[in-house]
N, C-alpha and C positions, 0 to 999 in steps of 0.2 A: 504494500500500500504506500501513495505516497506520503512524504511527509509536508506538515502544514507550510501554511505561507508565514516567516517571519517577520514583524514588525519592529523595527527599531527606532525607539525613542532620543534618536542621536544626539543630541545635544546630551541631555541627562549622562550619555554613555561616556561623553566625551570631556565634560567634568569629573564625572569619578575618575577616570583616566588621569587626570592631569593632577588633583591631587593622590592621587594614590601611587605614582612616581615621579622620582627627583626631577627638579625641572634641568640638572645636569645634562639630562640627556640631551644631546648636540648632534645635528648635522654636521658635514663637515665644513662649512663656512659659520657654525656658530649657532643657527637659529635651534631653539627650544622645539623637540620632537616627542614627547614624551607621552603627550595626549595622543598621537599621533599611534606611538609604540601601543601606549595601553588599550588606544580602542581594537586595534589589529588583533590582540592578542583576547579581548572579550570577544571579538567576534570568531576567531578560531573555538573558543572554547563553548561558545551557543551552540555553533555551527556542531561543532563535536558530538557536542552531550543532547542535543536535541534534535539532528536528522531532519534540519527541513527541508523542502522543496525547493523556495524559493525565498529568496529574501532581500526587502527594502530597507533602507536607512532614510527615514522619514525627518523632514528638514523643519527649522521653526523660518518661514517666510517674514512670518510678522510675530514674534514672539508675546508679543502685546498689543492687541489687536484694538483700531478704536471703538469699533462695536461694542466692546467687553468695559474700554476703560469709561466710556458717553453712559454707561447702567452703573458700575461701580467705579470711581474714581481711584479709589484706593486700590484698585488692582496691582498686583506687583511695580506698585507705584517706589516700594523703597529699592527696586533693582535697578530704575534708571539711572543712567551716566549722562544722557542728553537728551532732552526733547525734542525732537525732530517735527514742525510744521506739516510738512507733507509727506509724510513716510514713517517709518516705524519709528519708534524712541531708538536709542543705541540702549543694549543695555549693558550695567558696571560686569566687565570681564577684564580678570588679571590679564593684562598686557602680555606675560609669557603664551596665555592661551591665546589670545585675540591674533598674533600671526599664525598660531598652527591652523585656523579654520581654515583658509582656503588652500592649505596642504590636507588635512582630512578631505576634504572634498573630489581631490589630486588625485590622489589613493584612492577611496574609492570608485571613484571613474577607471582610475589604469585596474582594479581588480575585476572590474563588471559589476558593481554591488550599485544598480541604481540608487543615488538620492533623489526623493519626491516633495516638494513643498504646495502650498496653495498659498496665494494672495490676501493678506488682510487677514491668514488664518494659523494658528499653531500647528505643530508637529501632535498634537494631542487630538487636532483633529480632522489633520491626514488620517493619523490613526485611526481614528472611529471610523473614518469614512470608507478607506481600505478592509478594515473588518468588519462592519456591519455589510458590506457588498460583495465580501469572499466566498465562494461557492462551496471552498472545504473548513478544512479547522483553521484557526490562528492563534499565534502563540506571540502574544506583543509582549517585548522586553523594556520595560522605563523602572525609575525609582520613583516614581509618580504616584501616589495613590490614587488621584484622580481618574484615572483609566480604570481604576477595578471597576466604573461601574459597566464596561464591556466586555465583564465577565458571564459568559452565557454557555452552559453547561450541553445544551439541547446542540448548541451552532460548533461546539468545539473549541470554543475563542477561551484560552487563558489569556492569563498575566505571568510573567518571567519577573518576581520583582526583585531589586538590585538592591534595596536601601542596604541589607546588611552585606553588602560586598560578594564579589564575583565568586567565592567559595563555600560561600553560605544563603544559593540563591531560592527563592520560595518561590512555588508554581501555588498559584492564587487559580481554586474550581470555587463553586459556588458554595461547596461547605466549609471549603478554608474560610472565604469571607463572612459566611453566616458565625462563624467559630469566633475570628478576631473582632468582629465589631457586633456581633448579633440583630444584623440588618440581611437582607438580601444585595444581591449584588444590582439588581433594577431599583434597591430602592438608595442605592449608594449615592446617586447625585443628591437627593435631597438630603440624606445625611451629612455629605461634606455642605451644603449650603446652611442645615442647622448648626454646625458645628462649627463652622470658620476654618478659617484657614491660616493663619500667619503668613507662612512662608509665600502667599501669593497675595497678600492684602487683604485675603475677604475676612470680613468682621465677625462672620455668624450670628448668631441670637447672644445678645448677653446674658450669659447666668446658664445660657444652656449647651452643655456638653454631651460628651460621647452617650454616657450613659443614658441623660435624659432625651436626647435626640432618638436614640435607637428603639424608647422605649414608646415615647410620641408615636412613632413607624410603625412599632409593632400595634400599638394601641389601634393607629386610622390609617394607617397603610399608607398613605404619598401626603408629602406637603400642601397640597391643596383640600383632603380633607383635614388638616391639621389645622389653617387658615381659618376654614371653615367652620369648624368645632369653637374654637376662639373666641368667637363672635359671640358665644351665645352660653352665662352661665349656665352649668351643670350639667356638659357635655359631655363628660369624662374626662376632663380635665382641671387641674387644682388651679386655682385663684390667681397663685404664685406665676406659673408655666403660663398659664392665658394671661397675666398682663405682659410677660417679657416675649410672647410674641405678639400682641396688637401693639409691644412697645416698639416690633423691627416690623412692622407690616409692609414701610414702604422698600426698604431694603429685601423682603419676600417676595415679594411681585418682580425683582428681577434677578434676584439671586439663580434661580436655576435657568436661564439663557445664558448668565456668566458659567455657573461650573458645568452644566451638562457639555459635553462635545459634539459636534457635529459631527453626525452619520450622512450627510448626502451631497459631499462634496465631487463634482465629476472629474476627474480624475487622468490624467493621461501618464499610465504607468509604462514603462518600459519593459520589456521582458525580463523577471525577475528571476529564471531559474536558476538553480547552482548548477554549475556545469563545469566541466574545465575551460580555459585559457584558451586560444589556439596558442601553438608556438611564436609566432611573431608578438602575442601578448604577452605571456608568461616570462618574456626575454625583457620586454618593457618594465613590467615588474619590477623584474630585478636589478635594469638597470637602474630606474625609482629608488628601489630599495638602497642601493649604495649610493646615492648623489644625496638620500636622504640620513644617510645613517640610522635606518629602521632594524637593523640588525636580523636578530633571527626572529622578530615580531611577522618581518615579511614571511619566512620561510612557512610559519607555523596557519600563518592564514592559506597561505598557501595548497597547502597542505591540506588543511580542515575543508577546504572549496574545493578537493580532489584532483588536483593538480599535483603529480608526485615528482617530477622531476625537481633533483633539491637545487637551491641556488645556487649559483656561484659563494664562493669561498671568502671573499670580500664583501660577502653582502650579510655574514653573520658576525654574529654580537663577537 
């Protein structure tokens, strides 16, 4: 049987990469490879231990889209570095990484690992849009939580999630997610809008957390009958919990267009399958590989995308 289509949340990949090795790592005129080395070497090891078919490295086009920031303001409003009038914010990346991007990008191209982005839209929802449209399983890899809510047990769609590092990675089905937060994995977007978010801005409900969030859910099942309930003492809800959300009502009403992802993005994907190289690529590769001093990071990607003929001798670590 074949194996699923993989989804990579590149960016996500490409910062743990980069802290999780020394920014020593040098080409040979000097520039910082390191993000570079460690995404090569996660994607050998997906590629490895997971047997996919095919696979995309899904790109953030607009990393902060103004759709999202025009409903909440505070959207990953403390990661800007510059606000850009017509075009995306930049946003704050260590300088060592900010040149490896359009080298990741390099790399991928010279491996055949299409990158896919959309306009005015995140990599979270390439993602959605790819997996909710895929005819077989999908196995999307991010440190994202927000994607667990594209966990759909019937369609085959996991989550590969990274938060605890590339050696201790968790395959997120529907009853891992029922197990960690005690919500359903459909009913996961409204949970992160009850709950907030820090790391991307959203505020959530005040006063209300994991456990009251989840419990809300289990009570009326989706944010709109929660709303609903609200409105109206003695609905099965305490006093307490019904004022702190008629206190966020108006932040309710657009919280879940910010955290749900877009599933119906049209798409113009490239032929994603793993396959080998022809020889004239595989030789490119490698030349890459030593002009880049990628060392045996190349060899091993290599490798894992079943391409066996080993590098040249200069191209390892």
């Amino acid at each position: 049987m074949a194996g699923p289509l993989m989804l990579l949340d590149t960016a996500s990949l490409y910062f743990r990469a980069f802290h999780g090795l020394p920014d020593t790592l040098r080409s040979p005129d000097g520039t910082p490879v390191n993000a570079v080395r460690g995404l090569l070497d996660f994607i050998a090891k997906l590629v490895t231990d997971y047997q996919p078919a095919e696979l995309v490295a899904c790109w953030d086009d607009d990393w902060r889209p103004q759709w999202r920031v025009d409903l909440i303001p505070s959207y990953k409003q403390h990661r800007v570095a510059q606000v850009v009038v017509d075009g995306p914010d930049v946003e704050e990346t260590p300088e060592l990484l900010d040149v490896q991007i359009p080298l990741i990008r390099q790399v991928l191209d010279a491996f055949g690992i299409p990158f896919v982005g959309a306009p005015e839209h995140e990599a979270d929802d390439v993602i959605g849009s790819l997996a909710s449209q895929a005819k077989g399983p999908v196995d999307v890899v991010t440190g994202d939580r927000d994607l667990f809510q594209l966990v759909d047990d019937a369609r085959g769609i996991r989550v590969i999630y990274t938060a605890r590092g590339m050696s201790k990675l968790e395959v997120l089905t529907e009853s891992v997610v029922r197990e960690k937060y005690g919500v359903s994995a459909h009913q996961y977007a409204d949970f992160a809008a009850l709950r907030g978010d820090t790391s991307d801005g959203l505020p959530g409900v005040a006063g209300v957390g994991e456990k009251t969030a989840a419990g809300l859910l289990g009570t009326f099942g989706d944010l709109d009958a929660i709303v609903a309930a609200s409105a109206t003492r003695g609905a099965g809800m305490s006093e307490s919990v019904r004022a702190k959300i008629l206190g966020a009502a108006d932040y309710l009403r657009v919280a879940p267009t910010v955290v749900e992802v877009v599933r119906t993005l049209e798409l113009d994907v490239p032929d994603a399958r793993i396959r080998p190289l022809s020889a004239d690529a595989a030789e490119s590769v490698r030349q890459l590989a030593v002009s880049l001093g990628l060392g045996g990071a190349s060899d091993r990607a290599l490798r894992a995308l079943g391409n066996d003929t080993p590098a040249a001798d200069e191209a390892r670590a």
